[in-house]
C-alpha positions in Angstrom: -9.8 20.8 -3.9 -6.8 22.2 -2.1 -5.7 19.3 0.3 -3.3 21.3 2.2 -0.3 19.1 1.6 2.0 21.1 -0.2 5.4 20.9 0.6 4.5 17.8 2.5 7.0 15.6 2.6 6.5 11.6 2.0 7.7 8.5 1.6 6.5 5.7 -0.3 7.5 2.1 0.1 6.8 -0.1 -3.1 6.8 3.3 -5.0 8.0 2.6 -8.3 5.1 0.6 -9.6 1.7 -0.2 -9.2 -0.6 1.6 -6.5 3.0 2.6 -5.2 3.4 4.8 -8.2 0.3 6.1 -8.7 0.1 7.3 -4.9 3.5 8.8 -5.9 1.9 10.8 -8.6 -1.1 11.9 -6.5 1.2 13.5 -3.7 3.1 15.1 -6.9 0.2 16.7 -7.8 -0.3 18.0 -4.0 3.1 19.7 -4.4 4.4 17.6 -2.2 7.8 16.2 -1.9 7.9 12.6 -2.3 10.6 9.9 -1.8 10.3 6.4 -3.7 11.9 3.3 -2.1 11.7 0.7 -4.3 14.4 -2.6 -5.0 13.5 -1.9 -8.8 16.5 0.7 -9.6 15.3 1.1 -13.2 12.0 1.7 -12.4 12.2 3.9 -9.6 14.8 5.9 -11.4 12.9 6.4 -14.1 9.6 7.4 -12.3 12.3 10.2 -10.2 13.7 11.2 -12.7 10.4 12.0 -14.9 9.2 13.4 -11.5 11.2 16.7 -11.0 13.2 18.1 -8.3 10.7 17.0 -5.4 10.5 13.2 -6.0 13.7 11.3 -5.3 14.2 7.2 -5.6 16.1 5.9 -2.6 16.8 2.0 -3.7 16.3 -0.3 -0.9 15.7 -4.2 -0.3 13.0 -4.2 2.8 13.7 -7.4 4.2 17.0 -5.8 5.2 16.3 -4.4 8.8 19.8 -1.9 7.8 18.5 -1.0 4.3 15.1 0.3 6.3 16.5 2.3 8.7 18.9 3.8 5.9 16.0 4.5 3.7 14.2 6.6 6.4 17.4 8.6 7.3 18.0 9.2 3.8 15.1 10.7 3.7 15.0 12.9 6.4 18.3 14.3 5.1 17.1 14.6 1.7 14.4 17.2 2.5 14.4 17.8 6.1 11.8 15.7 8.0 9.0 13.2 7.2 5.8 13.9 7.5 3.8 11.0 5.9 4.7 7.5 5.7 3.0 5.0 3.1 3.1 1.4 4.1 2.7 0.3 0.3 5.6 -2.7 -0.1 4.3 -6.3 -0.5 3.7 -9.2 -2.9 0.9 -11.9 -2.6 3.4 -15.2 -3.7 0.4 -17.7 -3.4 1.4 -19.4 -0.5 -0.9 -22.2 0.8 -1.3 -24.3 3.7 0.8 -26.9 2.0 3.7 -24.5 2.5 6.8 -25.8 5.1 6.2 -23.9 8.1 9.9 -22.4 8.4 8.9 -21.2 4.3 5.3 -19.6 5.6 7.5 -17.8 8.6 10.0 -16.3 6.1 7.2 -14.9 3.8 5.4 -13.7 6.6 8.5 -11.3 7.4 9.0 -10.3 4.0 5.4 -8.9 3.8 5.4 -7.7 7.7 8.1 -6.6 9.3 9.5 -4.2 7.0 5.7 -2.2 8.1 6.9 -2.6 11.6 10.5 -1.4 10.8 9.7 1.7 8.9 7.5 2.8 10.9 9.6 2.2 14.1 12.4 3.8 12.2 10.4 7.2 11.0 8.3 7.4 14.5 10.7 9.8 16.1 10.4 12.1 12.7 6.5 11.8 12.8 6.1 12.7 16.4 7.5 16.4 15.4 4.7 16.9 12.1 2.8 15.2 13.8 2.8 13.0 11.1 0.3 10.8 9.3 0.8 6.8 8.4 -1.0 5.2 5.7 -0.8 1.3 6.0 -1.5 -0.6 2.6 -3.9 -3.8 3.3 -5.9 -6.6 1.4 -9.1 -8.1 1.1 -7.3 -11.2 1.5 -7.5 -10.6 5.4 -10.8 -10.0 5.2 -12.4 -12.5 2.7 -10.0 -15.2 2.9 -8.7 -16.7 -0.8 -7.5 -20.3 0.2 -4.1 -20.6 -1.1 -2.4 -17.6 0.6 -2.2 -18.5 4.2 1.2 -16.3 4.9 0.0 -13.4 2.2 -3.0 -13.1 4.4 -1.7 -13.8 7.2 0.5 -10.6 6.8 -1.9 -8.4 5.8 -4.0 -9.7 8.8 -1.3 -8.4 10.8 -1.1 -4.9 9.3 -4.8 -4.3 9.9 -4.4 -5.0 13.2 -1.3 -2.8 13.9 -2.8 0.1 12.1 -5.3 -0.1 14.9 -3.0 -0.5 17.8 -1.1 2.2 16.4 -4.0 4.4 16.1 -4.1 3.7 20.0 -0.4 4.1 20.8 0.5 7.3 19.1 -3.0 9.1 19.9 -1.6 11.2 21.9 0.9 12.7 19.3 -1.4 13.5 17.0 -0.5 10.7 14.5 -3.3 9.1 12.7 -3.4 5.7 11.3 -5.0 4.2 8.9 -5.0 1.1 6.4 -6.4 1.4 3.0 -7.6 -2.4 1.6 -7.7 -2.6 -2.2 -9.8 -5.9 -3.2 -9.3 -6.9 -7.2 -7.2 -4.1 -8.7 -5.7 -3.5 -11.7 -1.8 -3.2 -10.5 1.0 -4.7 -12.9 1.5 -7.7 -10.7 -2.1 -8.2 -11.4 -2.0 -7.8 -15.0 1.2 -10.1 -15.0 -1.1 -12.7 -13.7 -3.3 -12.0 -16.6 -0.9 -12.3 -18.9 -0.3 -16.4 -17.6 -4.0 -17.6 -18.4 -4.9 -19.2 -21.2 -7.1 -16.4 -22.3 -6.0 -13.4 -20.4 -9.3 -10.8 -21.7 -11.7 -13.5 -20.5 -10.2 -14.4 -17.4 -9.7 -10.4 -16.5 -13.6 -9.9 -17.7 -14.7 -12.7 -15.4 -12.8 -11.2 -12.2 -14.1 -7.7 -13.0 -17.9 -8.8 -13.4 -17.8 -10.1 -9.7 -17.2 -6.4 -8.7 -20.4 -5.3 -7.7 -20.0 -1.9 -8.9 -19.5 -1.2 -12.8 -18.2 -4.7 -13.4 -14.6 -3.3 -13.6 -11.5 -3.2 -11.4 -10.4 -0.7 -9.3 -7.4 1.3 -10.4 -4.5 2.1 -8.9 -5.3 5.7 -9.0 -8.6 5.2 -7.0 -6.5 3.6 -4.3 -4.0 6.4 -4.5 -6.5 9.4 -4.1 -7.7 8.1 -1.1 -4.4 7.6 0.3 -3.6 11.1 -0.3 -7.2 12.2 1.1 -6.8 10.3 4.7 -2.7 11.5 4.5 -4.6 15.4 4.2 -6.3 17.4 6.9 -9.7 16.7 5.2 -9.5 13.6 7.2 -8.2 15.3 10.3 -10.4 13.3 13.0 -9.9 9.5 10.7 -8.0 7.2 12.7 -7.8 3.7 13.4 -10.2 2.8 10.3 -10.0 0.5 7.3 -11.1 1.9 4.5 -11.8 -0.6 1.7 -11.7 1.3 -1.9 -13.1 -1.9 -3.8 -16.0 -1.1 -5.6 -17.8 -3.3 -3.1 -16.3 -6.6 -3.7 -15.5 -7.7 -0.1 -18.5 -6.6 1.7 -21.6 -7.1 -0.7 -23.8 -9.5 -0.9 -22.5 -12.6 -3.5 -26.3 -12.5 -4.5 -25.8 -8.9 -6.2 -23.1 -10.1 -7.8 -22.3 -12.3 -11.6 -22.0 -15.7 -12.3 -18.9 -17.5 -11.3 -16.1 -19.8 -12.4 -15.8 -18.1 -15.9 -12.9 -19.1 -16.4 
């Protein structure tokens, strides 16, 4: 299926690994042109340079307000406009209620307000398209976990901005819309693996609680639906969440496998 986005031209926060990259490589095979911002030099050079002509790495540290606005304006000067912005950037660090509040504020930021900056920074580019934004959430906001108060707290945020955005830029034509991933098979996740005392079992054990096929989603599936709601085969989507998790937030615990496997 032809999306229609060729020539597009996107930017990707958190690009250079993960659901980042593979959203990357799903506007690549769009045709589109695709910018990577990423604190990981190596990585995102590597996936640019592997890329082709249209995908470019622009390295940035999003907790710098400065670095944000540079990495839009690079951008824009790098191929002429901006058409599509993914709000992909974030790390769960585990932070519970036992966390300092001034510590819980400053994690808070680093998973929020670079959403809020990049997308305050690119809205005057968006408004010409008009343009399409694609907020990254978590079940996390949804579910709750228990020890990752300011993680979900963050992400609670994001879900709710994706819908007053949806309000606020209405009337340009913008849609907004948040994509919620649940247990996923990213590197971070697989990192996280790799700690346990057996990492198979306890990565069998996580995937059997997904109600459908028993496996974690990939990153891919995330990506494709990313690059579906950015396309105008979603042309009247805005203001949803779409969760792409094989069921695990919503469905019934009943349906689902025994717990505490690990």
């Amino acid at each position: 299926m032809d999306l229609g986005l060729r020539d597009k031209i996107v930017l990707v926060t958190g690009g250079a690994k993960g659901i980042g990259a593979a959203t990357v490589k799903a506007f690549m095979a769009e045709d589109c042109k695709v910018v990577v911002v990423d604190r990981d030099a190596e990585a995102g050079s590597s996936l640019a340079k592997s890329s082709g002509s249209k995908v470019r790495f622009i390295e940035a540290d999003l907790t710098d307000l400065v670095s944000c606005k540079q990495a839009v304006e690079q951008t824009i000067s790098l191929f002429g406009g901006l058409d599509v912005l993914v709000n992909n950037a974030g790390f769960n660090d585990g932070l519970g209620l036992e966390t300092p509040p001034e510590e819980f504020m400053i994690s808070v930021q680093k998973n929020l307000l670079h959403v809020y900056a990049m997308t305050h920074f690119a809205l005057p580019q968006l408004r010409k398209g008009p343009g399409c934004i694609l907020n990254l959430g978590s079940k996390v906001s949804v579910t709750g976990q228990g020890k990752t108060s300011a993680y979900a707290a963050a992400k609670g945020a994001i879900s709710a901005l994706t819908r007053e955005w949806a309000v606020a830029l209405a009337p340009y034509k913008i849609r907004v819309n948040c994509v919620i991933p649940a247990e996923c098979l990213t590197d971070q996740y697989e990192q996280f693996f790799q700690t346990q005392t057996n990492p198979e079992a306890t990565k069998k054990a996580i995937a059997d609680l997904v109600p459908f096929a028993q496996r974690l989603t990939t990153p891919e599936e995330i990506a494709q639906t990313i690059v579906f709601l950015a396309s105008n085969r979603s042309s009247h989507t805005t203001g949803q969440f779409i969760f792409v998790d094989g069921g695990y937030t919503h469905f019934d615990r009943a349906v689902g496998h025994e717990h505490n496997k690990w």
